[in-house]
C-alpha positions as CSV (number, residue, x, y, z in Angstrom):
1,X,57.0,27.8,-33.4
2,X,59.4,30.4,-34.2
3,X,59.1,33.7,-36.6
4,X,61.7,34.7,-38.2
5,X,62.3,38.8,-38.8
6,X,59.8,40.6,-40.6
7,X,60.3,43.6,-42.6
8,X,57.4,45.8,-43.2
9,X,57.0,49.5,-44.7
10,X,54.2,52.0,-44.9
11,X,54.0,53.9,-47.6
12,X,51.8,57.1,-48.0
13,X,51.2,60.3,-49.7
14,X,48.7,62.8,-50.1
15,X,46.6,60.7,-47.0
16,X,46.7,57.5,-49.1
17,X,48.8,54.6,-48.3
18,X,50.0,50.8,-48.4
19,X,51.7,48.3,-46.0
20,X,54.2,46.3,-47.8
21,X,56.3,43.1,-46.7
22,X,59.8,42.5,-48.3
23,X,62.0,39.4,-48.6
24,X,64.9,41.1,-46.3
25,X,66.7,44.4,-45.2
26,X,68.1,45.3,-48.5
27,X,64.8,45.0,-50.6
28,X,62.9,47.1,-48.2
29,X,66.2,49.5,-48.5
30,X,65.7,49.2,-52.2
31,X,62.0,50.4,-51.7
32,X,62.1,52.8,-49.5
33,X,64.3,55.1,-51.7
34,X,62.4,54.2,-54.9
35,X,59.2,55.6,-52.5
36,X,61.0,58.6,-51.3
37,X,62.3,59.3,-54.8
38,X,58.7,59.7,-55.7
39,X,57.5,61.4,-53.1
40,X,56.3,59.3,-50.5
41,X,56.7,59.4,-46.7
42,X,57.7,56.2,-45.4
43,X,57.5,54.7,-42.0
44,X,58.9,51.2,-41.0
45,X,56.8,48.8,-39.2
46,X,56.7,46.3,-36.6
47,X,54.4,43.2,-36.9
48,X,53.1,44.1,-33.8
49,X,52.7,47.9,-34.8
50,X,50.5,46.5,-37.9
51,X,47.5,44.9,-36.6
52,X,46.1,47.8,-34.1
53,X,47.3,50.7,-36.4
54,X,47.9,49.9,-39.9
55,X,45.2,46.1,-40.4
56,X,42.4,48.5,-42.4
57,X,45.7,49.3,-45.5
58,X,46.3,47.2,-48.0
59,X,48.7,44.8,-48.0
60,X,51.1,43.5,-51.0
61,X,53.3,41.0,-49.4
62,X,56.6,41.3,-51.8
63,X,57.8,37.8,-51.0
64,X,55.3,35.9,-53.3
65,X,57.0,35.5,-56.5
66,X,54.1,37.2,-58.5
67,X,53.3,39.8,-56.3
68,X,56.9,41.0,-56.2
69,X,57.2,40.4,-60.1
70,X,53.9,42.2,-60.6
71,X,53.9,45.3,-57.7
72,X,54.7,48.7,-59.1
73,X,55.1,52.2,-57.3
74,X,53.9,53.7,-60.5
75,X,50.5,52.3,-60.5
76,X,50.2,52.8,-57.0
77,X,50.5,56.4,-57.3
78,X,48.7,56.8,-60.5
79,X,45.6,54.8,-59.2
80,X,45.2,56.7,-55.9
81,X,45.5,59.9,-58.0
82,X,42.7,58.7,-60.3
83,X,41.0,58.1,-57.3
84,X,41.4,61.3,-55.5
85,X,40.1,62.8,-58.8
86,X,37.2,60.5,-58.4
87,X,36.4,61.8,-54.9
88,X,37.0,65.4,-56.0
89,X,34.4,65.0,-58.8
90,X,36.6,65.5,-61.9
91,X,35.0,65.3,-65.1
92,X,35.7,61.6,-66.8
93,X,36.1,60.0,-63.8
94,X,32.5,59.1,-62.5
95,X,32.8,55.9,-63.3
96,X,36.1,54.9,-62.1
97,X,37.3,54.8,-58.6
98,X,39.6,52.2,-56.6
99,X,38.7,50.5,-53.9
């Protein structure tokens, strides 16, 4: 049985970050300068680069259907920065955290 290509990103900032899995080329084109535009660093992947290094990150894989309809840069950013708060002890925010 053969695999065909895969095309997998990281995606961090601020020493959070995500692996994601896109369709094809252009859609992980498409993503990678949405990420940058928002400050992200971004570092392609290989499948065999993921498991050692990157298994622990979560993982959205963009070619479900609902996943891709549903994923959103935005709410990837604002949640790790409600968690960082979390972590740093803000007020407000002892109660919320993301796993």
């Amino acid at each position: 049985m053969t695999q065909g290509q895969r095309y997998l990103i990281f995606l961090g900032k601020d020493g959070s970050g995500i692996v994601i899995e896109t369709q094809n080329t252009s859609d992980l084109e498409n993503l990678k300068q949405e990420a940058v535009s928002k400050g992200m660093a971004c570092r392609p992947l290989t499948i065999e680069s993921f498991y050692p290094d990157y298994r622990g990150y979560r993982y959205f894989d963009l070619r479900n259907a609902i996943t891709n309809e549903t994923f959103s840069l935005d709410y990837i950013l604002e949640s790790w920065e409600a968690d960082k708060k979390h972590r740093e002890g803000h007020e407000g925010t002892e109660e919320w955290f993301i796993h």
